[in-house]
C-alpha positions in Angstrom: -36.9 169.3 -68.1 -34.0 170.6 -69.8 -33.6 173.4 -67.5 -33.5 170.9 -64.4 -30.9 168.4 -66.3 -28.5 171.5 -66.6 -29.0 172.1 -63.1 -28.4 169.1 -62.0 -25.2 168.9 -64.2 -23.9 172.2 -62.9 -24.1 171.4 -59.2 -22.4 168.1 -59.8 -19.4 170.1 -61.9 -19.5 173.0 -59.2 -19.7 170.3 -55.9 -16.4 168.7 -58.0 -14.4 171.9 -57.9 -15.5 172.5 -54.7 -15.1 169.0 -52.9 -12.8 168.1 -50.5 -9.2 167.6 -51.9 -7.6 164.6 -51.1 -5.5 164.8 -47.2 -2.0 164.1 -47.7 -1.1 162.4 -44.3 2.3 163.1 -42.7 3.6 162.4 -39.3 6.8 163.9 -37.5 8.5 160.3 -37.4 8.9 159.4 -41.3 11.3 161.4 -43.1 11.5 161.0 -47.1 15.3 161.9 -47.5 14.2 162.4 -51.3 10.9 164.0 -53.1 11.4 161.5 -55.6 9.6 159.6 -53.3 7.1 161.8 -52.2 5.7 160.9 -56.1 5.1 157.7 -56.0 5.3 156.2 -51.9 2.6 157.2 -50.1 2.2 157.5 -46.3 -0.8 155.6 -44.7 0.0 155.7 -40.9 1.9 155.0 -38.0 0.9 152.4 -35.2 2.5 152.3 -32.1 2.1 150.7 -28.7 3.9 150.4 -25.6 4.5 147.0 -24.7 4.3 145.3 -21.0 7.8 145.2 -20.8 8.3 148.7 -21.4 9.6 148.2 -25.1 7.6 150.6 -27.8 6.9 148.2 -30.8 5.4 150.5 -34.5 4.3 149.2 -37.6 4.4 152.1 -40.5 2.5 151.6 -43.4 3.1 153.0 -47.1 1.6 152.2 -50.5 3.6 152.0 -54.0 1.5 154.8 -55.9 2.6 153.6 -59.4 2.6 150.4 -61.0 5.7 149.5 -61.4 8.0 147.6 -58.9 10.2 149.8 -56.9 13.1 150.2 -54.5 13.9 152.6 -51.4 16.2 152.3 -48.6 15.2 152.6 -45.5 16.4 152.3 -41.9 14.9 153.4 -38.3 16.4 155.5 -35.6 15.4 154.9 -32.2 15.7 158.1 -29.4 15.4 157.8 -26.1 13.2 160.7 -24.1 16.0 163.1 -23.9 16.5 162.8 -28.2 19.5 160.7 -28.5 19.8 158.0 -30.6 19.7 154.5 -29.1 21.8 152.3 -31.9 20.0 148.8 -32.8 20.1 146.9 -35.9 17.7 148.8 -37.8 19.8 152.0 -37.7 21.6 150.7 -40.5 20.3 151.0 -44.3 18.2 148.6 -45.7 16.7 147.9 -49.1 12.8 146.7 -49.9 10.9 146.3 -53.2 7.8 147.3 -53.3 5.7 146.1 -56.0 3.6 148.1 -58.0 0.1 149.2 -56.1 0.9 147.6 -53.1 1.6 148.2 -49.5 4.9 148.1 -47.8 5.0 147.8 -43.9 7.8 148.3 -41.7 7.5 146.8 -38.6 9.9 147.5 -35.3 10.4 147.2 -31.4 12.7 149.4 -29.9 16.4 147.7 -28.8 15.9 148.9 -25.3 13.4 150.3 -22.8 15.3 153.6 -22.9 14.2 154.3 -26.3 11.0 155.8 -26.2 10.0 157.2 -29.6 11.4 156.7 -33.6 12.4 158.2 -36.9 11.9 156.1 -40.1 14.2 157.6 -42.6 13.4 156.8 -46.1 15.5 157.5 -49.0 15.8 156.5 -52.8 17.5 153.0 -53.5 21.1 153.6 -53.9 22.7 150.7 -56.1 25.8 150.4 -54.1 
């Protein structure tokens, strides 16, 4: 009996050092500007969809790791299919709190149907 409980316990302890480790997801079009960040924002996905009239809408979605409430500046650069930039309102910074264990989504449709695909540029708040 004892030899089957120490069995047991050492394929548990072995199958946890050998288990899968968690994936850390990561997608071309979000950019962390800071690995401050990296520590406690975590990446969940990317949506996207191409609309009927012909403008790409995305929703990105991030969780607050930590507890505490926290601040990042963000903004979204839209490129049309030859990788230029397409300005719109969200290529300027903004600022979002995130409260502690939460997600935070960031939701846009492209300014025009010229722009085609996105970069969400994330970076640590500045107080300015």
């Amino acid at each position: 009996m004892k030899q089957m409980i120490f069995a047991l316990a050492l394929a548990l302890t072995l199958g946890g050092c050998f288990g899968k480790a968690p994936q850390k997801v990561e997608d071309e079009r979000v950019r962390y500007e800071s690995n401050e960040l990296r520590a406690w924002l975590g990446f969940d996905f990317v949506a996207t969809v191409k609309r009927e009239d012909g403008l790409v809408e995305f929703e990105a979605r991030f969780i607050n790791d930590s507890y505490q409430d926290k601040f990042l500046d963000y903004r979204v650069d839209w490129r049309d299919k030859n990788g230029f930039t397409q300005e719109s309102v969200m290529s300027k910074w903004s600022t979002a709190k995130i409260n502690g264990k939460r997600e935070f989504i960031i939701h846009g449709i492209s300014p025009n149907a010229k722009a085609q695909d996105f970069v969400v540029h994330l970076q640590r708040h500045s107080k300015n």
